[in-house]
Backbone as a chain_set.jsonl record, in Angstrom:
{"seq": "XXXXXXXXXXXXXXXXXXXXXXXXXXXXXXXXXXXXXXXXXXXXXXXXXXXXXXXXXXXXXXXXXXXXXXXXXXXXXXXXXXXXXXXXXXXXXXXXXXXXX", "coords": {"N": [[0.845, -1.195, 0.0], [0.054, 2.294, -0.408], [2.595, 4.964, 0.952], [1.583, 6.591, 3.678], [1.824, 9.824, 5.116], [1.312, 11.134, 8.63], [0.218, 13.576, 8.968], [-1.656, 12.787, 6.852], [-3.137, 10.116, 6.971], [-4.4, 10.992, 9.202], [-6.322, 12.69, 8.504], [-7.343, 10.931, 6.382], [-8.636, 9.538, 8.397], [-10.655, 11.052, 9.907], [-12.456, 12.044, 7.856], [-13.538, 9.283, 7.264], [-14.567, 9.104, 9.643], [-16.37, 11.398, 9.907], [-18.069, 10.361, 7.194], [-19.268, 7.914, 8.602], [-20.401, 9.006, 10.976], [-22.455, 10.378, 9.902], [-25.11, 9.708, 8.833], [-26.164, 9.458, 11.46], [-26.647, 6.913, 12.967], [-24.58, 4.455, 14.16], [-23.27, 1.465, 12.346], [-22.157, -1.489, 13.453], [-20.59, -2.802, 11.54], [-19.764, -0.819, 10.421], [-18.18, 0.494, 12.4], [-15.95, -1.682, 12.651], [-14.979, -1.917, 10.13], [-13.655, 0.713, 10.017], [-11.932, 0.209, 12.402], [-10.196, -1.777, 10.783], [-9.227, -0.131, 8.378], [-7.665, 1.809, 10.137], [-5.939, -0.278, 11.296], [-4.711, -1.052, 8.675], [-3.349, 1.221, 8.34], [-1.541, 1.364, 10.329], [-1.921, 3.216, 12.673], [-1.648, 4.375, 15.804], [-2.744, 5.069, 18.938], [-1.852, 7.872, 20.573], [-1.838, 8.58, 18.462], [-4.204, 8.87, 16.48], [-5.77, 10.199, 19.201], [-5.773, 13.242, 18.551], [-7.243, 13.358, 16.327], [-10.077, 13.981, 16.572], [-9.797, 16.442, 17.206], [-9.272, 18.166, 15.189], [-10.275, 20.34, 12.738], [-12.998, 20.451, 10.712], [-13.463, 21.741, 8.054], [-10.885, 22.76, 7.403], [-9.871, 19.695, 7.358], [-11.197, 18.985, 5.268], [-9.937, 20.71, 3.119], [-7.341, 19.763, 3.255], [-7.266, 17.247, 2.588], [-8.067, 17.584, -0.47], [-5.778, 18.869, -0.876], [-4.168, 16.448, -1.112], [-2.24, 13.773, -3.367], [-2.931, 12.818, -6.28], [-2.882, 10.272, -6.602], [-2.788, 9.796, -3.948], [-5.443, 10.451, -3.083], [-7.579, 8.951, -4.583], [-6.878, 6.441, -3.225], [-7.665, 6.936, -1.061], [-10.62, 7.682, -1.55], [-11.46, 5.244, -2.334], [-11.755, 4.387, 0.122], [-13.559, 5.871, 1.463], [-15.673, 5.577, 0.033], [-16.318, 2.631, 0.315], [-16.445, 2.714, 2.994], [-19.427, 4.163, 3.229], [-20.908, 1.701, 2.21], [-20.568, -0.113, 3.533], [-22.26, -1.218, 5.69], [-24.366, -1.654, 4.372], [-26.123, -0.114, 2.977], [-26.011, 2.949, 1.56], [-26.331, 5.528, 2.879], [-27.504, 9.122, 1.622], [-26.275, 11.468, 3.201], [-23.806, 10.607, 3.757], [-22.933, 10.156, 1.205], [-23.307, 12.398, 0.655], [-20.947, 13.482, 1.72], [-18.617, 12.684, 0.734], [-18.576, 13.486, -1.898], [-18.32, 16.099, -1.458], [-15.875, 16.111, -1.451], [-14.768, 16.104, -3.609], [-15.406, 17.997, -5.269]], "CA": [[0.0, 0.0, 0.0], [1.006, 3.708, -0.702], [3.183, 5.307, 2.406], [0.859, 8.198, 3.636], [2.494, 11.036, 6.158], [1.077, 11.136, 9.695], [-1.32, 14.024, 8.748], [-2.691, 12.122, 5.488], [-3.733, 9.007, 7.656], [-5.3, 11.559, 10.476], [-7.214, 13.407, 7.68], [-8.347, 9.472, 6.312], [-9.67, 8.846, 9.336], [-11.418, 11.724, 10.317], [-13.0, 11.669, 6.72], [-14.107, 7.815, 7.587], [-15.407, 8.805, 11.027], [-17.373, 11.73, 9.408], [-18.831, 9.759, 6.891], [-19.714, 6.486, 9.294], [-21.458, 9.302, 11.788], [-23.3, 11.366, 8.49], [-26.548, 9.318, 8.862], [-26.675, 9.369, 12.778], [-26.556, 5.539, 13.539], [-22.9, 4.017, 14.016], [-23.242, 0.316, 12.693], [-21.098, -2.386, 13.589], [-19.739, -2.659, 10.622], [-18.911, 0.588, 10.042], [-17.134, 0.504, 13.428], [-14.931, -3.104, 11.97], [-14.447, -1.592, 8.341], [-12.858, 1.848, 10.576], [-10.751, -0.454, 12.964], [-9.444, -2.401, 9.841], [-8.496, 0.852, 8.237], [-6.603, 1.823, 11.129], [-4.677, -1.068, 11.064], [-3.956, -0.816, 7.5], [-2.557, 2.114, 8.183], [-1.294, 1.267, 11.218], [-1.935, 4.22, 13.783], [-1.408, 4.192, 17.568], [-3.571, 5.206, 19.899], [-1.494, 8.483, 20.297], [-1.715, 9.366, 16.796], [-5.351, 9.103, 16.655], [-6.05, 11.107, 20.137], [-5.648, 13.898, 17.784], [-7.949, 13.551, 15.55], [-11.151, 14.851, 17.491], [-9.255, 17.995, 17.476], [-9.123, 18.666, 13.721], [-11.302, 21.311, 12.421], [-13.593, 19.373, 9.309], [-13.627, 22.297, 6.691], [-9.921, 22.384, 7.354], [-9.732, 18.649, 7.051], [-11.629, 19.003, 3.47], [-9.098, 21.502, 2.103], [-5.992, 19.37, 3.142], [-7.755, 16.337, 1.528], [-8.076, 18.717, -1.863], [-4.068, 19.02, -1.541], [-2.99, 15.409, -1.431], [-1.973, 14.155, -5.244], [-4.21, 12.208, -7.345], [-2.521, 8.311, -6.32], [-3.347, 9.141, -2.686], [-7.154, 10.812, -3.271], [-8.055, 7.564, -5.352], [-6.753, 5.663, -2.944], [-8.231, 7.754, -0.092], [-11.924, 7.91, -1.854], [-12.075, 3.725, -2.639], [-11.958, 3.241, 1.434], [-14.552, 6.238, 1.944], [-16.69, 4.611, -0.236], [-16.634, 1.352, 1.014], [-16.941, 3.176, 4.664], [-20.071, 4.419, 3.013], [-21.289, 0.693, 2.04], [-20.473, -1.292, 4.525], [-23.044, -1.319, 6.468], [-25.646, -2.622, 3.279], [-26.928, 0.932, 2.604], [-25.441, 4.147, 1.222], [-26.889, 7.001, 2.922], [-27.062, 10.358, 0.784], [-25.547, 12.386, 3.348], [-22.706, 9.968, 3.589], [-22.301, 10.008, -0.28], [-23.097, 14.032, 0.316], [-19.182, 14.32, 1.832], [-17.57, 12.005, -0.732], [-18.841, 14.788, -2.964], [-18.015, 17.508, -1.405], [-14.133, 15.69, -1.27], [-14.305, 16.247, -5.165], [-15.348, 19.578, -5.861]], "C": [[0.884, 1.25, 0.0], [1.231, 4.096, 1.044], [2.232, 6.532, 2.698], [1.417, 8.816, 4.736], [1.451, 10.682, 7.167], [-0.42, 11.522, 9.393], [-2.322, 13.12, 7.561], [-3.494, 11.239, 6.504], [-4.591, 9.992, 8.421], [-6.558, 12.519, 9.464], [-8.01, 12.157, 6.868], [-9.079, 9.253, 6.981], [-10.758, 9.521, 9.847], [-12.253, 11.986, 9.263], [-14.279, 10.619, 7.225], [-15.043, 8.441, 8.258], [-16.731, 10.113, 10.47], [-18.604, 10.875, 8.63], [-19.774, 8.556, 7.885], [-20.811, 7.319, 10.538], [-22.679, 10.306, 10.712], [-24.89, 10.908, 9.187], [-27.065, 9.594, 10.601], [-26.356, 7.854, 13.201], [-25.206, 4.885, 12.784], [-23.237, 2.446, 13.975], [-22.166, -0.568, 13.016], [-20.071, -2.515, 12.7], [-18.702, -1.924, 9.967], [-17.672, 0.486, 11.327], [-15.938, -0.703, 12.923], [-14.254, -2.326, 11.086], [-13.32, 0.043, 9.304], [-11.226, 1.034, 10.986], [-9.659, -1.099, 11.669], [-8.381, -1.385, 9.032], [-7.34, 1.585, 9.391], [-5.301, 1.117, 11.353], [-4.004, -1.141, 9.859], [-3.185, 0.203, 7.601], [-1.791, 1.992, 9.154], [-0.69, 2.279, 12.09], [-1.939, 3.742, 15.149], [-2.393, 4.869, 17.895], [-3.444, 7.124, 20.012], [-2.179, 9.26, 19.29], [-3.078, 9.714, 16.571], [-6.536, 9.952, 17.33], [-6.544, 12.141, 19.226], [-6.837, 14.576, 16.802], [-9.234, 14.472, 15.39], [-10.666, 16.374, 17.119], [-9.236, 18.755, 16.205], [-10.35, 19.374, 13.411], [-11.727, 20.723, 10.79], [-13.227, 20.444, 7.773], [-11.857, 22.492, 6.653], [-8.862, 20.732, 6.686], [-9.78, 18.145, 5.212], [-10.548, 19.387, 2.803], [-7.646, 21.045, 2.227], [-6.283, 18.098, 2.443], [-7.366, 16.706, -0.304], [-6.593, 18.391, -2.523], [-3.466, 18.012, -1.558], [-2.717, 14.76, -3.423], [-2.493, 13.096, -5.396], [-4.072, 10.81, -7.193], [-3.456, 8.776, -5.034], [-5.14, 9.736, -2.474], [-7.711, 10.177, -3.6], [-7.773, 6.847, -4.188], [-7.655, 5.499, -1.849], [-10.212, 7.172, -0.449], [-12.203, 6.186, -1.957], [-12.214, 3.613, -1.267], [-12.96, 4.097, 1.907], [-16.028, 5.875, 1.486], [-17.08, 3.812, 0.032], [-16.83, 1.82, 2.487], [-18.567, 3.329, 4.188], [-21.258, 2.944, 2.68], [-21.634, -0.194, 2.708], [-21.234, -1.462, 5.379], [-24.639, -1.884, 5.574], [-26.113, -1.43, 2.708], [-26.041, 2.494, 2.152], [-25.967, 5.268, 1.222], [-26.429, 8.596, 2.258], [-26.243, 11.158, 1.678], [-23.992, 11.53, 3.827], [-21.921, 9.719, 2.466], [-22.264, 11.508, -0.442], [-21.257, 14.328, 0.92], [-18.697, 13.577, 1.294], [-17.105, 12.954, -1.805], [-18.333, 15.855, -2.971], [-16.308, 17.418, -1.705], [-13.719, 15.988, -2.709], [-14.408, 17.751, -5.817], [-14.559, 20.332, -5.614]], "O": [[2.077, 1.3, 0.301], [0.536, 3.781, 2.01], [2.186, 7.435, 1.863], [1.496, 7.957, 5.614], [0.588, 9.916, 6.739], [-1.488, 10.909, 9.399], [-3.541, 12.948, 7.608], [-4.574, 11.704, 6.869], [-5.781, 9.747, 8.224], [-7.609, 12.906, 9.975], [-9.219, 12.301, 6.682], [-10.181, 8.812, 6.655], [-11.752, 8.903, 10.231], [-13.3, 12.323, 9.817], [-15.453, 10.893, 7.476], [-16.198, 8.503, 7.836], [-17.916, 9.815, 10.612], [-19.725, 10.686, 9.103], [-20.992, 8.488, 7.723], [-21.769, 6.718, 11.025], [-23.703, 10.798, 11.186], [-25.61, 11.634, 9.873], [-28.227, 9.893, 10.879], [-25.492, 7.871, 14.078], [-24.861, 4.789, 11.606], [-23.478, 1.884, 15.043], [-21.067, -0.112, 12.7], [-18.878, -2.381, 12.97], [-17.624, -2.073, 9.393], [-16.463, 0.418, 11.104], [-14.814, -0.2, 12.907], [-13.06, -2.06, 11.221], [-12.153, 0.15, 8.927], [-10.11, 1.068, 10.468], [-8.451, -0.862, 11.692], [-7.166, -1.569, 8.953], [-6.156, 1.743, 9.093], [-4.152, 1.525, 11.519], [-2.781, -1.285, 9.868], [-2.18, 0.164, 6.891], [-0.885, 2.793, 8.926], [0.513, 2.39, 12.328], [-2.297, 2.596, 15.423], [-3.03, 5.358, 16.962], [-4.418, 7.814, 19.711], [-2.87, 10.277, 19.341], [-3.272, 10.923, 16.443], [-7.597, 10.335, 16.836], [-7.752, 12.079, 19.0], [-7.193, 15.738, 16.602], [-9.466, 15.335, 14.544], [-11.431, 17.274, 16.772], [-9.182, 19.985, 16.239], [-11.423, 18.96, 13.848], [-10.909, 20.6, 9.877], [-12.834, 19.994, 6.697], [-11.491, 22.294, 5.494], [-7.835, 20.617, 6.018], [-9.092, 17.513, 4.411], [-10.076, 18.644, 1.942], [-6.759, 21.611, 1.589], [-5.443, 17.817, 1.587], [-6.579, 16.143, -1.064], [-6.203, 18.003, -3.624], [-2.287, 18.073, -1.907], [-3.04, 15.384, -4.434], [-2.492, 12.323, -4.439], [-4.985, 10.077, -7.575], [-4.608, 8.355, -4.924], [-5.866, 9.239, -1.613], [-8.846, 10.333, -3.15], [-8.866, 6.35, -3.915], [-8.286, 4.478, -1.574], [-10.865, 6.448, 0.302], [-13.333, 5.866, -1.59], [-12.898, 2.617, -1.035], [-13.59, 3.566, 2.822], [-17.089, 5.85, 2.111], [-18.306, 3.792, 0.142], [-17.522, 1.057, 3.16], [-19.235, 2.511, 4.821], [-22.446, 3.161, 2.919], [-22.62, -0.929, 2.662], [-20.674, -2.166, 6.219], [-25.662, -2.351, 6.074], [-26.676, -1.697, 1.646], [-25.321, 2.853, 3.084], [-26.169, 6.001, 0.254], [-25.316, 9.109, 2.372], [-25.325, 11.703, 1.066], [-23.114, 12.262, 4.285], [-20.77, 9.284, 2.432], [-21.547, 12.044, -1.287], [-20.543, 15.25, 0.527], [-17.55, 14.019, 1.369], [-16.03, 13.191, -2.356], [-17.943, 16.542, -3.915], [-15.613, 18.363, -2.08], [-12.535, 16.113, -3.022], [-13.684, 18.37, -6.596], [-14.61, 21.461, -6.102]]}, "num_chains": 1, "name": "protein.A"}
């Protein structure tokens, strides 16, 4: 898998965790398909703390600036965050969207 910087991964995840709370109800799945990402990327505990703390429209516009391998790579696991649970709520496909414009 591609190497991503500290912030990239902490801007993945906080992405994820947006999307997975969009609809309101956190399923199981979604919670698994997160953890798994995590470990793919393999973050600490630490590293993660963090995250909470990130300001979202901030988050968007450093998304914007990573380069076109890691935004593809980025958008196939927010999609499938968006899936995984059997259903693809619009406002969970509404910040995919917004990740493109």
């Amino acid at each position: 898998m591609t190497e991503f910087k500290l912030e990239e991964k902490q801007i993945i995840i906080a992405i994820l965790i947006a999307i997975m709370e969009a609809d309101g109800v956190i399923d199981p799945h979604e919670t698994d398909y997160l953890d798994s990402v995590i470990s793919l990327l393999n973050m600490s505990e630490v590293e993660l703390d963090s995250i909470d703390e990130l300001d979202f429209n901030l988050i968007v516009s450093d998304f914007k600036r990573l380069d076109v391998h890691k935004k593809e790579i980025a958008k196939s696991l927010f999609i499938e965050m968006a899936k995984c649970d059997g259903y693809a709520d619009p406002r969970e496909l509404e910040i995919i969207d917004k990740l493109s414009s």
